[in-house]
N, C-alpha and C positions, 0 to 999 in steps of 0.2 A: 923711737917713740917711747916713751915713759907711761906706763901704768900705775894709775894713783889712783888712795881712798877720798882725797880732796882735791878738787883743782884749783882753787882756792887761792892759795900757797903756788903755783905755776902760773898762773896768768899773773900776778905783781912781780913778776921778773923781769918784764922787756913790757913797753908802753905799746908796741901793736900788737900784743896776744889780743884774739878774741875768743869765745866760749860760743860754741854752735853746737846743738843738738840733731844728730842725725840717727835714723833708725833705732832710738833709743838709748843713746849711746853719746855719750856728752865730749866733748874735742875741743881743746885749745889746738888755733892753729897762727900761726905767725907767718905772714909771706917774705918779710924781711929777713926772718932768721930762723928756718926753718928747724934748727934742731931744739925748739923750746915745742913742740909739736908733744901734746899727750893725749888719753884717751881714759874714758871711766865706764864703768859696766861694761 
């Protein structure tokens, strides 16, 4: 999983990234191809 100041720039990678907020903490997750998977805060 990749740590980044922008997700920005990681979700226009693959068309089924989506960006979910959990426990304050922001997450692209991708079920199709799991290693575009990141995390912010």
């Amino acid at each position: 999983m990749k740590v980044r100041s922008s997700l920005k720039s990681l979700k226009s990678r693959h068309r089924d990234c989506k960006i979910v907020r959990r426990k304050g903490k922001v997450y692209v997750i991708n079920k199709t191809d799991p290693r575009f998977k990141a995390k912010q805060g």
